[in-house]
C-alpha positions as CSV (number, residue, x, y, z in Angstrom):
1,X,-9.5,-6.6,-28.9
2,X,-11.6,-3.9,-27.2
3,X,-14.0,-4.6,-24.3
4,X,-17.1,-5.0,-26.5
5,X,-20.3,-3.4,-27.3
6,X,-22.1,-5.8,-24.6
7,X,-20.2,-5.5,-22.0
8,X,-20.4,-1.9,-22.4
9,X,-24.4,-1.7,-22.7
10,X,-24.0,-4.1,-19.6
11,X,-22.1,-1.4,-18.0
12,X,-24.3,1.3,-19.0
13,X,-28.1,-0.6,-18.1
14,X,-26.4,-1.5,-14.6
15,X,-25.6,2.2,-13.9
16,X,-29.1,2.8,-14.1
17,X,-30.0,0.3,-11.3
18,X,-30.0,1.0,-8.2
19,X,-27.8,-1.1,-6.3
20,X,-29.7,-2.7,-3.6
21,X,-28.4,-6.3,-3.4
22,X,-26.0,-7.7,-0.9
23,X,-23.0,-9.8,-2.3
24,X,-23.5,-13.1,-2.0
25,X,-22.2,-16.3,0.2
26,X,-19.4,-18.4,-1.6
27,X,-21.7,-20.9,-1.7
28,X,-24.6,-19.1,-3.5
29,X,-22.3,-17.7,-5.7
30,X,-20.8,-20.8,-7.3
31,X,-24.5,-22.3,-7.5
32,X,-25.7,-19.4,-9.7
33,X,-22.4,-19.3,-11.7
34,X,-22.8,-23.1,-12.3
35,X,-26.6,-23.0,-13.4
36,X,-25.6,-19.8,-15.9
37,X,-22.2,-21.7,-17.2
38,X,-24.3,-24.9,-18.1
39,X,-26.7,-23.0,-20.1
40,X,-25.1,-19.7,-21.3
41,X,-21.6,-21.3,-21.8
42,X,-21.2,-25.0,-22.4
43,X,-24.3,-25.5,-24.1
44,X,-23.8,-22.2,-26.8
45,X,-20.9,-24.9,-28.3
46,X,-18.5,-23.5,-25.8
47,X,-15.5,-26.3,-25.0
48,X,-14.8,-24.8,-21.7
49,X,-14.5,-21.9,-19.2
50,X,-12.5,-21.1,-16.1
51,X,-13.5,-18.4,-13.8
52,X,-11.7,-17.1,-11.0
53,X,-13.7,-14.4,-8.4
54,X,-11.8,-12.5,-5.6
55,X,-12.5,-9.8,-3.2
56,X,-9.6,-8.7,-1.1
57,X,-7.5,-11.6,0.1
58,X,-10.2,-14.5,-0.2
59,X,-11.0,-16.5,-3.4
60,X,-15.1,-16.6,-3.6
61,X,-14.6,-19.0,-6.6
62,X,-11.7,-20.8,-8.6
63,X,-13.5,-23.1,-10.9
64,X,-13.3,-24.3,-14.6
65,X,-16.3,-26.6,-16.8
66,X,-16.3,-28.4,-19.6
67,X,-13.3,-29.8,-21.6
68,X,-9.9,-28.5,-22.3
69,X,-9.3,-31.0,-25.5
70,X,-12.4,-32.6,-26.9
71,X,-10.8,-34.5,-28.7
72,X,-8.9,-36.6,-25.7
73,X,-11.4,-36.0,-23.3
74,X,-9.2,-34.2,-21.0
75,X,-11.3,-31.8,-18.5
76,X,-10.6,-28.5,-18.0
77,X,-9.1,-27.5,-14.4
78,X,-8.2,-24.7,-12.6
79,X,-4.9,-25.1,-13.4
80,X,-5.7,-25.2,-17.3
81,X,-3.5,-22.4,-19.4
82,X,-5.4,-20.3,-21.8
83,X,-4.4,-17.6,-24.1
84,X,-5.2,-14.5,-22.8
85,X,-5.4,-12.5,-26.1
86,X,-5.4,-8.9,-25.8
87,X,-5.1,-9.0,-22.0
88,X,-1.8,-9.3,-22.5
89,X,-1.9,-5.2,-23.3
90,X,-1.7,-4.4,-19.6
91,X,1.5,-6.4,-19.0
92,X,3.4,-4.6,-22.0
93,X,2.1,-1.2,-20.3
94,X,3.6,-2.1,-17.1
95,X,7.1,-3.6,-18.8
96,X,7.3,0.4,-20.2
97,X,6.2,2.0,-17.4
98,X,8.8,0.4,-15.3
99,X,11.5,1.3,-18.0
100,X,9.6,5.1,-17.7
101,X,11.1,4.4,-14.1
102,X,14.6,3.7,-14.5
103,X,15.4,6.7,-17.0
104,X,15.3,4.3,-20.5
105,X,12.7,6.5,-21.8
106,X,9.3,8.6,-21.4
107,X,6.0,8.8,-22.3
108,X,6.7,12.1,-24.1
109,X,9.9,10.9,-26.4
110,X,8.8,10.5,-29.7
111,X,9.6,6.9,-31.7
112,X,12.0,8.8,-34.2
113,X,14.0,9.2,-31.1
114,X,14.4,5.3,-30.6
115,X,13.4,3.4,-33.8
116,X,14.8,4.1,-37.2
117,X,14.0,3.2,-40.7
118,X,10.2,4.4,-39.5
119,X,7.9,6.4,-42.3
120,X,8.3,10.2,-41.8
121,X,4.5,10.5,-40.5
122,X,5.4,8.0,-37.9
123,X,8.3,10.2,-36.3
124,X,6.2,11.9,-34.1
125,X,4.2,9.3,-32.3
126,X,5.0,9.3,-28.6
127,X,5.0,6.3,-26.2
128,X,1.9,7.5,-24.7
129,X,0.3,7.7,-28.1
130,X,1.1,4.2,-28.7
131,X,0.1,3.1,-25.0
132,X,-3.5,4.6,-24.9
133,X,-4.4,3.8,-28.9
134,X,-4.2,7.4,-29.8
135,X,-0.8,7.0,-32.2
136,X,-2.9,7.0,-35.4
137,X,-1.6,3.6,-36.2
138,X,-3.7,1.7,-38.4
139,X,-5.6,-1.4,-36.1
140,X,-3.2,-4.3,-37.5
141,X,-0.8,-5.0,-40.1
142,X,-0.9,-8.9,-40.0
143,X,-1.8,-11.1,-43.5
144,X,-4.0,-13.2,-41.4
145,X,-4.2,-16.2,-43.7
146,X,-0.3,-16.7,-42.6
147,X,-1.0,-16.8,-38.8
148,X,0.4,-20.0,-38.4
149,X,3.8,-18.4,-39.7
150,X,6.6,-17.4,-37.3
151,X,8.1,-14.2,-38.0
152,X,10.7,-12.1,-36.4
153,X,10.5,-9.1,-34.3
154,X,12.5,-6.9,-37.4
155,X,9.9,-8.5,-40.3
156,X,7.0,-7.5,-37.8
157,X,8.6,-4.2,-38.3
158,X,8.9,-4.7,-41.8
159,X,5.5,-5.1,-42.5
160,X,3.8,-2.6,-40.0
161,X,5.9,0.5,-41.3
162,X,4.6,0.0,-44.8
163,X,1.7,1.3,-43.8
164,X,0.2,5.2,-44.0
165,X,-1.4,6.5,-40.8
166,X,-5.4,6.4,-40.2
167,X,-5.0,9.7,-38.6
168,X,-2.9,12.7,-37.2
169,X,-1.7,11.6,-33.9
170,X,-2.8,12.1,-30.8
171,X,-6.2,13.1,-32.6
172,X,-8.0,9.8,-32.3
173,X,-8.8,6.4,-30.5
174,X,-8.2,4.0,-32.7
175,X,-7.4,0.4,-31.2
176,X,-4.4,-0.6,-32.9
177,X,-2.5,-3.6,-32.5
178,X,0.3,-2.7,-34.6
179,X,1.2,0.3,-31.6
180,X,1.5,-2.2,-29.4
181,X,3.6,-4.6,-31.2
182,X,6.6,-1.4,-31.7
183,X,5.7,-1.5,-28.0
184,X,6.7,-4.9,-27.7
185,X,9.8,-4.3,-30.1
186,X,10.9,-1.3,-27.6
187,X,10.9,-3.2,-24.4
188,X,13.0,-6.1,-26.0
189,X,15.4,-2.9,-27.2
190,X,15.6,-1.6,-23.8
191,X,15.4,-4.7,-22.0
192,X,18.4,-5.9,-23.9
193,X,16.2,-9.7,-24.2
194,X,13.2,-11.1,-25.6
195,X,9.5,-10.0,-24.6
196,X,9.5,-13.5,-22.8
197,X,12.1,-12.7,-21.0
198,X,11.5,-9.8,-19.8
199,X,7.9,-10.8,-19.0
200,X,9.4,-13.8,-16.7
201,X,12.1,-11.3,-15.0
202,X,10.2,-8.5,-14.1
203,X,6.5,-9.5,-13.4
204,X,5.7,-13.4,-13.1
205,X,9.3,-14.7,-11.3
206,X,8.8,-11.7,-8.8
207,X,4.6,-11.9,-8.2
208,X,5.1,-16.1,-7.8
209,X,2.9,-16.1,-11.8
210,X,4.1,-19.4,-12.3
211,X,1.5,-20.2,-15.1
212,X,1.7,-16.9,-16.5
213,X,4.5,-16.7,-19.7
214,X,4.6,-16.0,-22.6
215,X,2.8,-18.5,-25.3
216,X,5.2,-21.3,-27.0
217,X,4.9,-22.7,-30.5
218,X,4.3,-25.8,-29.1
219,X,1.2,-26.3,-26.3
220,X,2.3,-27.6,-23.4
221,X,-0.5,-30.6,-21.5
222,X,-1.7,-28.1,-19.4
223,X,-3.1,-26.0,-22.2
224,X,-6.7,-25.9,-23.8
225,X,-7.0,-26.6,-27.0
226,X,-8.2,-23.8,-29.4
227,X,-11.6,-24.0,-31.4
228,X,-14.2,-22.4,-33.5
229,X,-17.8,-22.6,-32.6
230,X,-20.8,-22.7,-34.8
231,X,-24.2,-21.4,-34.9
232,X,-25.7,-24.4,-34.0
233,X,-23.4,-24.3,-31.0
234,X,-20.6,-27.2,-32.7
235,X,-17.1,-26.8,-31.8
236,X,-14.1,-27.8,-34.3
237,X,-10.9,-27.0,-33.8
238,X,-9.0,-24.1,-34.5
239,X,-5.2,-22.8,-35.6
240,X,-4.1,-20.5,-32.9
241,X,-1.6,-17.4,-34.2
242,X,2.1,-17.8,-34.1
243,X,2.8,-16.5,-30.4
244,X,5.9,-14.7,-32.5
245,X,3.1,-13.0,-34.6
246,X,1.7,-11.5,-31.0
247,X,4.9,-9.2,-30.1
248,X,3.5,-7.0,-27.4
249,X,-0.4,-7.4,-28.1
250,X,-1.6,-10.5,-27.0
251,X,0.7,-13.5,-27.1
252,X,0.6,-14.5,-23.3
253,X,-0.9,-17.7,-21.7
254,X,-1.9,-18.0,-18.6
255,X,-4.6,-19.2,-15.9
256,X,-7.4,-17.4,-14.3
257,X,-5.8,-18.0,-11.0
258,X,-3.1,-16.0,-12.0
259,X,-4.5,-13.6,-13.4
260,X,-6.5,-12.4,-10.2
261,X,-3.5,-13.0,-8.6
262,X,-2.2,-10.6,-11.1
263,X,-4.8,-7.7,-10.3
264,X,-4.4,-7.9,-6.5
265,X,-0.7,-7.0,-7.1
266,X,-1.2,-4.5,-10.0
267,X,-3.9,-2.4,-8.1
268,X,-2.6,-3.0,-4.4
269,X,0.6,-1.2,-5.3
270,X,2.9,-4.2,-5.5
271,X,4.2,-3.5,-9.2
272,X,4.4,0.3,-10.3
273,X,5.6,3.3,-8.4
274,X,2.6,5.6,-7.4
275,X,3.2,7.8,-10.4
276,X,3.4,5.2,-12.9
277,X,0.2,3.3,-11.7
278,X,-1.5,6.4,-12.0
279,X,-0.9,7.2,-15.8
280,X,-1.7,4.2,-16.1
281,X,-5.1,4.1,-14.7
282,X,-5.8,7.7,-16.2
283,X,-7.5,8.3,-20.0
284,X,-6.0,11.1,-20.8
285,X,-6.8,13.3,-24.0
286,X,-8.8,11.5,-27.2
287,X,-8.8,8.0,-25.1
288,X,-10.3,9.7,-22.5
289,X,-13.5,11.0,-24.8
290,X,-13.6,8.0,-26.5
291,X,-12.4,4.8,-25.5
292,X,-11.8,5.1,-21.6
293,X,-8.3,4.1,-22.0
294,X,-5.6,4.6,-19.9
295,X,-2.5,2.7,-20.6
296,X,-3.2,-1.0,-21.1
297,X,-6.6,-1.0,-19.2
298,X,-9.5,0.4,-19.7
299,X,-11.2,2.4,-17.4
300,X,-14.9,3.0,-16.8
301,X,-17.8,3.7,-14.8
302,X,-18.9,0.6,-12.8
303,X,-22.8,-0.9,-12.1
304,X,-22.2,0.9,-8.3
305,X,-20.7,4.4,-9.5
306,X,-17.1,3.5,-8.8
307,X,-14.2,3.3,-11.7
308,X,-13.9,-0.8,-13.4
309,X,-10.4,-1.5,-14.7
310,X,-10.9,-4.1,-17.6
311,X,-9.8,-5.5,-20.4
312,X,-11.4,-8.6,-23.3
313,X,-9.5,-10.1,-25.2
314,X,-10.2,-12.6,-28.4
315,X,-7.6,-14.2,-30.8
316,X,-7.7,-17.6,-32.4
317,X,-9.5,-20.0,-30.4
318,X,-9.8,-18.2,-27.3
319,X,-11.5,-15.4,-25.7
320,X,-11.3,-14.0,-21.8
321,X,-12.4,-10.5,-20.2
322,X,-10.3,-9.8,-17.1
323,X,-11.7,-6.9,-14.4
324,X,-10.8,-4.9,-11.1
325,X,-13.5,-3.4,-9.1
326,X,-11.8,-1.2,-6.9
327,X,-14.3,0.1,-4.5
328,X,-15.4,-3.3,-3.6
329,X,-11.2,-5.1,-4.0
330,X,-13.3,-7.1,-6.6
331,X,-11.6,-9.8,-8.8
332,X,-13.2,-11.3,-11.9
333,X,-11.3,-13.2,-14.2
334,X,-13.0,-15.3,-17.2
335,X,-11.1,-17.8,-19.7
336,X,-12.4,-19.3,-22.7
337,X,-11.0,-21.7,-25.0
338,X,-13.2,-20.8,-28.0
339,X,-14.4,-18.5,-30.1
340,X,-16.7,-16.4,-31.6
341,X,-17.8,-14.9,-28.3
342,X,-21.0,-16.4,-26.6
343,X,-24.2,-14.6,-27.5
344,X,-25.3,-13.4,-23.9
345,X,-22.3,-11.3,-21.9
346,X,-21.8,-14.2,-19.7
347,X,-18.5,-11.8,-18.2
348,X,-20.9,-9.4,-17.4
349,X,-23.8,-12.3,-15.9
350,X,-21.0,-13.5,-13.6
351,X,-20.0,-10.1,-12.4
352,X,-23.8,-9.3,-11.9
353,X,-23.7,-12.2,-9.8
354,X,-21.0,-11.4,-8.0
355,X,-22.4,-8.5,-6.5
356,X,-25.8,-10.0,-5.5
357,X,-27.8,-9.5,-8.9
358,X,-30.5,-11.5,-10.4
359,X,-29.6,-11.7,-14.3
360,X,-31.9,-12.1,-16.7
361,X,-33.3,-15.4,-17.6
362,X,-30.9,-17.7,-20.2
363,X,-31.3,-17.7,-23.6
364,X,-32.2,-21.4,-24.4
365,X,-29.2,-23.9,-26.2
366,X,-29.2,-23.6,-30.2
């Protein structure tokens, strides 16, 4: 999923603010977070929320509220594992861009050159197409009343290429989940193993992510539970998708703490050559008019007139917004085991927090 209309009005009202207020003590910060999660969060029917806040080296806040399985009781903790849902773009942007780097491929090559069997109209997508949503791919190709279904990387295939295109590529932004799964099918090509593997290999074994894998069939303790809530702010619980179903865009679990963990190394140069980490933070061409999208991430003004790297996500059961500041080496990482997403931008509340801001007053419970 996109970063969503809130977040971006959020963006847009703050960049008419002037920014006069001084980021706040650790302490203030967690009191004002607390007071907003009580209201805006567990009280909207949300079962729980972990939140994560760094700037530079120094954790400002690693917290989580509420409960990670109503049904058991169990709390939610820092270490709880969510699904991060459509987060999980950036880290199939950086599995290519590193095979961009040894030679396996390039942003240019088109998919006829590496994929056959594909619909003539489909020949001429490029990598970069597929990367910053600008392939003409239809959004999804799933039958979503057989989420529960595991499938294989070749039916996945199957099923997407039946499909005509939406438009000409490199015309339009068009967020598509079905580029990003041929994404996914590329890297286990190249990588000569599975997605999890290569996720495991090449980012979270080498950072020290030890939460951060990709999502099993089968929930392990440390996991939330997934739910629905309702409008009078109930929560019941809800079938998560097949991970196998999430090839490439969105099937990853993790905390928040690695996550943030996660940003530090992606933006402080610890993952991608200079080159690589560039295109990736650039919107280039139709994503740059429309969506702000570089490869994985998008990128934005910020409340202070700097560039925000971020990325929501939303899938069965869970929802999360993940951002980089980097004028300010700002962290903010929000998880969420439910799902629709809350009626006030609480990601954007928690930011405005972050950098010494007085929200608005909360919306009172349902």
């Amino acid at each position: 999923m996109s970063v969503s209309l809130k977040s971006l009005a959020f963006f847009v009202a703050c960049l008419a603010a002037p920014v006069t207020a001084q980021q706040p003590s650790a302490a203030r910060l967690e009191a004002a977070i607390d007071s907003v999660v009580k209201t805006d969060v567990l009280a909207q029917g949300m079962p729980s929320v972990s939140v994560v806040i760094m700037r530079g080296g120094e954790t400002l806040l690693e917290r989580a509220w509420g409960l990670a399985d109503l049904a058991s009781g169990r709390r939610a903790e820092p270490s709880t594992v969510y699904q991060i849902a459509s987060i999980s773009k950036q880290f199939t942007a950086v599995l290519i861009l590193k095979l961009v780097e040894r030679g396996k491929l390039s942003l240019a090559d088109s998919l006829g050159r590496h994929l056959t069997g594909l619909n003539p109209e489909w020949q001429s997508i490029t990598v970069e197409q597929l990367l910053n949503h600008t392939s003409g791919l239809k959004a999804d190709f799933r039958n979503f009343a057989r989420r529960s279904e595991m499938r294989s990387r070749d039916s996945l295939l199957a099923m997407a290429i039946r499909d005509t295109l939406a438009t000409r590529p490199g015309t339009t932004f068009i967020y598509s989940n079905t580029g990003y799964m041929i994404l996914g099918v590329l890297i286990e090509k190249y990588y000569g193993k599975s997605y999890a593997d290569a996720l495991r290999d090449e980012i979270a074994r080498p950072l020290g992510l030890t939460a951060l894998k990709y999502c099993d069939a089968e929930k392990p303790a440390g996991m939330a539970e997934s739910y629905q809530r309702s409008p009078q702010g109930t929560a019941t619980p809800m079938a998560s998708i097949h991970p196998s179903q999430l090839l490439g865009n969105g099937g990853i679990c993790s905390t928040a703490s690695d996550l943030a963990k996660w940003n530090r190394a992606l933006h402080g140069g610890r993952v991608l050559a200079p080159a690589s980490y560039a295109a990736m933070t650039t919107p280039r061409g139709a994503a740059a008019i429309a969506g702000k999208y570089g490869l994985g991430l998008y990128v934005r003004p910020a409340p202070w007139g700097s560039m925000a790297m971020v990325h929501e996500g939303t899938t069965a059961g869970y929802a999360s917004a993940n951002a980089w500041y980097p004028a300010e080496s700002l962290s903010v990482t929000v998880l969420y085991n439910g799902v629709p997403r809350l009626p006030r931008d609480v990601d954007g509340i928690i930011t405005e927090i972050a950098f010494g801001r007085t929200p608005a007053p909360s919306a009172p419970a349902p």
